[in-house]
C-alpha positions in Angstrom: 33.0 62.9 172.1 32.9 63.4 168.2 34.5 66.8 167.4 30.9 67.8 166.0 29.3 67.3 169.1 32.6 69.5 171.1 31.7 72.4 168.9 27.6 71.6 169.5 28.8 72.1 173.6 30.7 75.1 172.6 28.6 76.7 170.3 25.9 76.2 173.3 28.1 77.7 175.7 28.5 80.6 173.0 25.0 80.8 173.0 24.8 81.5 177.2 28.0 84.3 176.9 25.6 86.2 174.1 22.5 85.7 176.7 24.6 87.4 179.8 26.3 90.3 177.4 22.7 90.9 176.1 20.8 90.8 179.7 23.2 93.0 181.5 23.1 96.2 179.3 19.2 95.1 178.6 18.7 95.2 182.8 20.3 98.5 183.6 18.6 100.4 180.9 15.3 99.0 181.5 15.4 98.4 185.4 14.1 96.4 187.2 10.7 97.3 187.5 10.3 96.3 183.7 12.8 93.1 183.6 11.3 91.6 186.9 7.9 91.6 185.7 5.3 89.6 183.5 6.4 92.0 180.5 2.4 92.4 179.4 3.2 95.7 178.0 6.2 97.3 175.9 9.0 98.7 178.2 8.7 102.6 179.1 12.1 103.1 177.5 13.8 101.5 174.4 16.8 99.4 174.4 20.0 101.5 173.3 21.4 100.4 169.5 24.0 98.7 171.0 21.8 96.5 173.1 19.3 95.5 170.7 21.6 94.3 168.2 23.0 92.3 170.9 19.6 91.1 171.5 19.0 91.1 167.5 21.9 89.0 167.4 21.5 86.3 170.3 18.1 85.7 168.6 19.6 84.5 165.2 21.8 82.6 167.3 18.9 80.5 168.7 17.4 80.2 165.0 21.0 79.1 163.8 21.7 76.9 166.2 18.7 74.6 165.8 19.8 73.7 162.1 23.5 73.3 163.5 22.2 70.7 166.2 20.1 69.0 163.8 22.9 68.9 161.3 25.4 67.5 164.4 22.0 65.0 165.3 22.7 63.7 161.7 26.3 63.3 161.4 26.6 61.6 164.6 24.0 59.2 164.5 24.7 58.4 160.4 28.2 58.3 161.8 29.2 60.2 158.9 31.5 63.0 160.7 35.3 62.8 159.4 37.6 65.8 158.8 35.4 67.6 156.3 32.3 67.8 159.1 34.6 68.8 161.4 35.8 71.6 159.6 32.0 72.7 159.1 31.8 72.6 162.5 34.7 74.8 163.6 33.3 77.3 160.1 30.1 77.4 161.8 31.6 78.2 165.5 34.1 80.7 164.1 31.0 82.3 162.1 28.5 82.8 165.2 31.5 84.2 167.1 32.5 86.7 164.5 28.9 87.6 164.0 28.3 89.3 167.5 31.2 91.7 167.2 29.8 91.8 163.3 26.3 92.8 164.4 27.1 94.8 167.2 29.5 97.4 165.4 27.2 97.3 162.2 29.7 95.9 159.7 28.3 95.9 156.4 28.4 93.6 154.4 30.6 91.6 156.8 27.7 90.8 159.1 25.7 89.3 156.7 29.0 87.1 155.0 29.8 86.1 158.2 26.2 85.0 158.9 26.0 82.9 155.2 29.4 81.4 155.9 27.7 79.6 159.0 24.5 79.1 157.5 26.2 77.3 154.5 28.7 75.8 156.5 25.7 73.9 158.7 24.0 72.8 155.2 27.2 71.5 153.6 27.5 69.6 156.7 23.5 68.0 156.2 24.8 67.3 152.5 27.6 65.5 153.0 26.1 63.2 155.6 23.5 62.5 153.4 25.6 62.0 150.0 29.2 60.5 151.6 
């Protein structure tokens, strides 16, 4: 396996650790008469701040991760990866797991550096497959 596609897996498996330590707070202060259900109407109670950002945050994941697969789709099948993908790969991974900590505890502007060092990371990495 490439080292692209490794942090792909990992960054997936970031992705499920976000999902649990977003759905446990989210199911004890809601309950389970709200998380059980068809959710056709807004919860009774609101999330705490802590626990939407973690939800906040597991959503940009999703968005961030379907450019990163797309850019690890490319490198692989151009078979363009090399050291300098691989490094954009591990910026990428080391960004989306400094950005939960980031978002959860507010840091500003860290959050949002942390955030553009992966976004840019994953776009470097589309550039260089297409220009190397």
């Amino acid at each position: 396996m490439t080292p692209e596609l490794t942090i792909l897996a990992l960054a997936a498996l970031l992705q499920c650790v976000q999902f649990v330590l977003f759905a446990i707070p989210a199911n004890l202060e809601l309950g389970p008469g709200y998380t059980m259900s068809a959710r056709d109407r807004e919860p009774s109670r609101e999330l705490s701040t802590g626990t939407a950002r973690l939800q906040r945050a597991l959503g940009n994941h999703f968005e961030g991760l379907i450019l990163f697969t797309i850019a690890v789709v490319v490198v692989t099948y151009a078979d363009k990866g090399d050291v300098f993908t691989a490094a954009f790969a591990v910026i990428y991974l080391l960004a989306r797991i400094l950005y939960v900590p980031a978002y959860y505890f507010g840091w500003r502007p860290g959050r949002s550096l942390i955030w553009a060092a992966g976004w840019l990371a994953t776009v470097l990495m589309l550039i260089y497959a297409l220009i190397s």
